[in-house]
C-alpha positions in Angstrom: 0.0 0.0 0.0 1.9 3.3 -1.2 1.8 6.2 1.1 -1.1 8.3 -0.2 -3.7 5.4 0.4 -2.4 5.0 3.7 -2.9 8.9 4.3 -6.3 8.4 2.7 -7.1 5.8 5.0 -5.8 7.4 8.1 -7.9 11.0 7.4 -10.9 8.5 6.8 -10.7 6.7 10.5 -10.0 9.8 12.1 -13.1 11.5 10.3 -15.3 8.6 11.7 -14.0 8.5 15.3 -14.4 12.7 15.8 -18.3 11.7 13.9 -18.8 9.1 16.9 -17.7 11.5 19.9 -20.0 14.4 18.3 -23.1 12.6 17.6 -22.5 11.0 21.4 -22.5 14.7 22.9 -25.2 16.0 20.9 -27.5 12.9 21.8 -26.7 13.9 25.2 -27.3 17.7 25.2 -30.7 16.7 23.6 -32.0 13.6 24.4 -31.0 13.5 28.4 -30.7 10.0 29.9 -34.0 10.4 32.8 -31.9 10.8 36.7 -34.9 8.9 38.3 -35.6 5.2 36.0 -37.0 2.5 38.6 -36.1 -0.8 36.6 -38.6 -2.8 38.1 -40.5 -4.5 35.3 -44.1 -4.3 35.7 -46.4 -6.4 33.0 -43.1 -6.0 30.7 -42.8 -2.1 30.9 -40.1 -0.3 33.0 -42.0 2.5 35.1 -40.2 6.2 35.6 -40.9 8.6 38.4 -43.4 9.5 35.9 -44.8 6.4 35.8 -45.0 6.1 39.5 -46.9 9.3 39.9 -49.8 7.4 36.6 -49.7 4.5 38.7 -50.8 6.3 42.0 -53.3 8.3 39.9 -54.5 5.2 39.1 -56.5 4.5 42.1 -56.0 8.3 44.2 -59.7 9.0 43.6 -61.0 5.9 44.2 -59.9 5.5 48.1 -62.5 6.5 50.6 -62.4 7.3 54.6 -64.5 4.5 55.8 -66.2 5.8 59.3 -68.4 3.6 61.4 -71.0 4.7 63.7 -73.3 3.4 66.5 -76.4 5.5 66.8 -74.9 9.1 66.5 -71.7 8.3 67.9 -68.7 7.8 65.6 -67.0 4.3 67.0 -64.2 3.7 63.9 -62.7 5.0 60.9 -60.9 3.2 58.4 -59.9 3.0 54.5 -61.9 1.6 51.6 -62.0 1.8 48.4 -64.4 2.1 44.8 -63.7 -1.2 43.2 -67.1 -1.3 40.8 -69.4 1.2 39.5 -72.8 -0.6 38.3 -76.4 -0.1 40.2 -74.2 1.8 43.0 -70.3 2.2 43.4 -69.0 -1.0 45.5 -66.7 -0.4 48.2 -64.0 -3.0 50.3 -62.8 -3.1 53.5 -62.2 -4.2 56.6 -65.3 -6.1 58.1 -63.6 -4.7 61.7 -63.7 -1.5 60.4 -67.5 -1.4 60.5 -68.3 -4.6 62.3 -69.8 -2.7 65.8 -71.3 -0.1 63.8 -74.9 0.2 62.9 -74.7 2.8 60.2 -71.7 4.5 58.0 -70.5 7.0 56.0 -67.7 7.2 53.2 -65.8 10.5 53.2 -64.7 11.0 49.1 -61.2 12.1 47.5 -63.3 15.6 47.0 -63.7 16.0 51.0 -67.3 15.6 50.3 -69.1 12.7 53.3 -72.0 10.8 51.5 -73.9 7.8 53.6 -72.9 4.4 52.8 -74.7 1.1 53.1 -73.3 -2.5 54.5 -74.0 -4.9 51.8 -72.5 -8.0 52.9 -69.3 -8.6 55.9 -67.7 -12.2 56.7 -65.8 -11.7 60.2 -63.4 -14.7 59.4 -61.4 -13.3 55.9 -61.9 -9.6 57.3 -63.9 -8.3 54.6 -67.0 -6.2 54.2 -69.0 -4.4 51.3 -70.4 -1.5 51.1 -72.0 0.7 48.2 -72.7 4.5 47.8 -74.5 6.1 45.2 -73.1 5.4 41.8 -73.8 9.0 40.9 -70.5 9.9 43.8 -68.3 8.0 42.2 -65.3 9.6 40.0 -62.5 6.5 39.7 -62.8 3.0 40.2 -59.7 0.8 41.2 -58.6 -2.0 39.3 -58.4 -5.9 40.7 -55.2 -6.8 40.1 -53.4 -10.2 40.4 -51.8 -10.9 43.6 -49.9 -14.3 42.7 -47.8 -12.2 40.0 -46.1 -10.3 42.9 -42.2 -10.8 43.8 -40.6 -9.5 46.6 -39.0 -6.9 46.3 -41.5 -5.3 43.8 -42.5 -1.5 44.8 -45.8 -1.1 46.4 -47.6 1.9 47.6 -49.7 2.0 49.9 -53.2 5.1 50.4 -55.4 5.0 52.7 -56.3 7.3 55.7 -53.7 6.8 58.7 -54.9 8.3 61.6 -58.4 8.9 60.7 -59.9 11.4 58.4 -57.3 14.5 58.8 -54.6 12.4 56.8 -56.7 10.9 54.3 -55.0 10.3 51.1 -52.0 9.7 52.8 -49.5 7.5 50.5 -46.7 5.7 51.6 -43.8 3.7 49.4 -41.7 0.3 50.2 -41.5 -2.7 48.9 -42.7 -6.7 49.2 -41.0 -8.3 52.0 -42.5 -11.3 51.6 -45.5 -13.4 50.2 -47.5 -16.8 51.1 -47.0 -15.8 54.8 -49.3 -17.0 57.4 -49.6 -15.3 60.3 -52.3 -16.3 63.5 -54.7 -13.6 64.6 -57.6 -14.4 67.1 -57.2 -18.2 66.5 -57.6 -17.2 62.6 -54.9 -18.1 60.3 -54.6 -15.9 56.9 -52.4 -16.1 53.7 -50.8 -12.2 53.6 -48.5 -10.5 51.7 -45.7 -8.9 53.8 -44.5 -5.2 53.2 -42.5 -2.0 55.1 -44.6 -0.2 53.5 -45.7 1.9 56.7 -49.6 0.9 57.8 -51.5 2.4 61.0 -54.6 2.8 62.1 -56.6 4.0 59.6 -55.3 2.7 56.8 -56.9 -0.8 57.6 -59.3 -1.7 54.2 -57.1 0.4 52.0 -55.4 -0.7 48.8 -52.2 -2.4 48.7 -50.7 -0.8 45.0 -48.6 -2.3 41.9 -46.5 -0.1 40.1 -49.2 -0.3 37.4 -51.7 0.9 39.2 -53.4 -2.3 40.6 -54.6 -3.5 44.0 -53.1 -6.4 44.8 -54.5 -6.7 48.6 -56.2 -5.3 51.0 -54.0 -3.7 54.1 -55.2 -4.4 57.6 -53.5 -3.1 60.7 -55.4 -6.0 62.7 -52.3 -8.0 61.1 -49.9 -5.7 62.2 -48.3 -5.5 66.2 -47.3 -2.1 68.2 -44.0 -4.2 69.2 -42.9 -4.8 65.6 -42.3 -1.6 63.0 -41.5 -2.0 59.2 -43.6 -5.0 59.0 -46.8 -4.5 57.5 -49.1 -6.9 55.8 -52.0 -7.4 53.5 -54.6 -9.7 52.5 -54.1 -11.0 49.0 -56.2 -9.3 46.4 -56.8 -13.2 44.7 -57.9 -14.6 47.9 -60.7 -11.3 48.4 -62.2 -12.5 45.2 -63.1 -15.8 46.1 -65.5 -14.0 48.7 -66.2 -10.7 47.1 -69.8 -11.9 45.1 -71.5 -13.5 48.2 -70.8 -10.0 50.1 -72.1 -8.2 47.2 -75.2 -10.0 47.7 -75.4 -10.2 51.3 -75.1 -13.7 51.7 -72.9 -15.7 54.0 -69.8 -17.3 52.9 -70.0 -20.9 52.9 -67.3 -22.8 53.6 -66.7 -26.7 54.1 -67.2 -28.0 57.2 -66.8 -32.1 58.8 -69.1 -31.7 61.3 -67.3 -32.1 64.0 -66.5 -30.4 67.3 -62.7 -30.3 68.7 -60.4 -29.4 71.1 -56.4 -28.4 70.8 -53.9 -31.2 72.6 -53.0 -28.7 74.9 -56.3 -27.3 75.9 -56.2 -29.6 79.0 -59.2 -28.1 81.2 -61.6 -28.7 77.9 -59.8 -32.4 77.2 -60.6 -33.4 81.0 -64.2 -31.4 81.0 -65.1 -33.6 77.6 -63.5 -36.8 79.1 -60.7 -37.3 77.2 -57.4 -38.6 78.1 -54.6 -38.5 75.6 -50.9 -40.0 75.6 -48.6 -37.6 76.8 -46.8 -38.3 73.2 -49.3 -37.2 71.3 -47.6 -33.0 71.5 -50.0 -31.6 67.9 -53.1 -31.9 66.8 -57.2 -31.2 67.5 -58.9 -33.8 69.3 -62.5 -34.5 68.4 -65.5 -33.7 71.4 -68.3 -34.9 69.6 -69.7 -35.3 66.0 -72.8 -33.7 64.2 -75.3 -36.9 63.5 -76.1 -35.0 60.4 -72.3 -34.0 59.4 -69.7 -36.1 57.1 -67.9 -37.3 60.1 -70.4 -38.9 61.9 -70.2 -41.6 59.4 -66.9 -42.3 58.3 -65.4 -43.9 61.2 -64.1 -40.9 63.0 -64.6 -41.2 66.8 -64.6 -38.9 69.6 -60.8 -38.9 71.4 -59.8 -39.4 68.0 -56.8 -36.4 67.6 -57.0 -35.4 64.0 -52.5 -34.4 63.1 -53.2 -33.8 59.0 -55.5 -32.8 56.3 -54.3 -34.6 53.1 -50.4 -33.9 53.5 -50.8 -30.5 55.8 -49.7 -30.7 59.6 -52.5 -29.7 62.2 -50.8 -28.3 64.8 -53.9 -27.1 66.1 -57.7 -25.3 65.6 -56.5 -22.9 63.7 -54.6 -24.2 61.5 -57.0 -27.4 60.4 -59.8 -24.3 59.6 -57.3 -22.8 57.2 -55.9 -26.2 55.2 -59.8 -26.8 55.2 -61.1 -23.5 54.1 -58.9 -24.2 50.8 -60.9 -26.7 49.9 -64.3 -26.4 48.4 -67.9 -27.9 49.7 -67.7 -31.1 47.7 -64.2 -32.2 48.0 -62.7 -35.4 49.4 -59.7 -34.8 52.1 -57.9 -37.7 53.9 -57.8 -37.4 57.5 -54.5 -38.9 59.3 -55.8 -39.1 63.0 -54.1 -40.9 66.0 -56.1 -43.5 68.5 -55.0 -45.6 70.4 -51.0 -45.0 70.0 -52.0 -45.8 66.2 -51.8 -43.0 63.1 -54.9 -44.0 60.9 -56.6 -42.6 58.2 -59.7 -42.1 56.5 -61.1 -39.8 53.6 -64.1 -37.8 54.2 -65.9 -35.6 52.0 -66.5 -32.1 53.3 -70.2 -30.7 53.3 -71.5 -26.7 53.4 -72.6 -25.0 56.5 
């Protein structure tokens, strides 16, 4: 290669290298890289600050002061909010939220208080229904879908902490954890752990996606005054199994044996019913007595008979055998592994409606 083409060649790289550096500068003068990019990928789009602010706009409007009265005495306030808008706007919450009160109101996004009525409440998933005039209502929250959730996804949190002065209140963290049980009043519930800060008030608010969706229902029932950071949250999934009987007033049915039973270590009740155990036998619900007219009564179950598992699950106690059982639906065969006479046995039984 004689000199000129290398000089040729060399002018030609050096042209393209000073093109690269200028068109990097100018991209950056006018096409700025966004400072604040969360990279969290929500139904496969990444969400800016931007996008943060939509996704809280989302559902703003449609969270509600929920407050509870007795006669003309104000006995609670909670969180709620709009999640249909048909015949009347529907509204959840917390069935402890209203459960001692005898009439309500809902206090709007607008400041403005309209009367609400109780459509349907079920004390053992912590939910309640009630609907305002469809007329009030300016957003409605989307149902989202709480077994897409991964920890460490950002969650928000609005509701009205405190009572009605800090209505509207939003606070930010993250999923600490989900498929947790924890034990409340002998009630076991599925939750979904956040730090997302919760207090009193924001019980029957929405638990929030990055894209805008409720995936549960926060409840400071769940929560302890010993423990901070850890909030929790009642899967949105799990509400809608129960959300069309409360609409329409009716009671939730769940399965039931038909039996009546007593923890291993309940010993005043065991000795009061009769029943002496094995001091080996450490787990597990002993039966009392069985409904004539209930699935037990029949399949060979006895009283004295201490029930240790449903199917595969471990029954450490009451609570516990309720919430393996309450998964199942009216219908269903389980298999009972039960202990008598220093012997496991087991039996299937299928579970009738209450």
């Amino acid at each position: 290669m004689n000199k000129k083409k290398i000089f040729v060649f060399f002018i030609f790289y050096v042209f393209t290298i000073i093109s690269a550096i200028v068109a990097v500068i100018l991209y950056v003068k006018y096409f700025p890289i966004e400072s604040k990019v969360i990279t969290e990928n929500i139904n496969k789009t990444v969400v800016t600050e931007k996008g943060i602010e939509d996704a809280i706009g989302n559902v703003y409007d449609a969270v509600v002061t929920v407050n509870s009265f007795y006669g003309d005495n104000k006995i609670g306030t909670g969180s709620g909010f709009i999640y249909k808008n048909e015949d009347n706007g529907y509204i959840l919450t917390n069935n402890h939220v209203i459960e001692d009160g005898n009439n309500y109101t809902v206090i709007l996004s607008t400041g403005e208080e309209v009367s609400a009525s109780l459509l349907g409440r079920d004390a053992y998933s912590d939910l309640a229904v009630l609907s305002i005039d469809k007329n009030k209502v300016t957003k409605v929250a989307t149902l989202g879908d709480s077994d897409m959730i991964s920890v460490g996804n950002t969650v928000f949190t609005v509701g009205s902490p405190m009572g009605e002065e800090y209505s509207g209140s939003v606070t930010r963290g993250i999923i600490s954890g989900k498929d947790r049980t924890i034990e409340v009043d002998d009630v076991v519930t599925k939750v979904i752990q956040t730090d997302a800060s919760i207090n009193p008030g924001n019980s029957g608010g929405p638990l929030v996606n990055l894209a805008g969706e409720v995936i549960g229902i926060t409840s400071m029932k769940l929560a302890s005054s010993e423990i901070e950071g850890m909030g929790f949250a009642i899967p949105i999934n799990d509400v809608k199994i129960y959300v069309q009987s409360l609409e329409k007033g009716e009671e939730v049915s769940r399965p039931q044996m038909g039996v009546s039973l007593i923890n291993v270590d309940d010993t005043y009740r065991l000795y009061y019913y009769g029943i002496r155990l094995d001091s080996s036998i450490t787990y597990g619900v002993a039966i009392a007595a069985l409904d004539p007219n209930g699935p037990a009564y029949n399949s060979g179950l006895n009283k004295g008979d201490v029930i240790i598992k449903i199917n595969d699950k471990k029954v450490n106690n009451i609570s516990k055998l309720r919430y393996y059982l309450y998964q199942h639906n009216i219908g269903d065969t389980i298999t009972i592994t039960y202990i008598r006479n220093g012997r496991e046995n087991t039996v299937d039984l299928t579970l009738a409606g209450n």
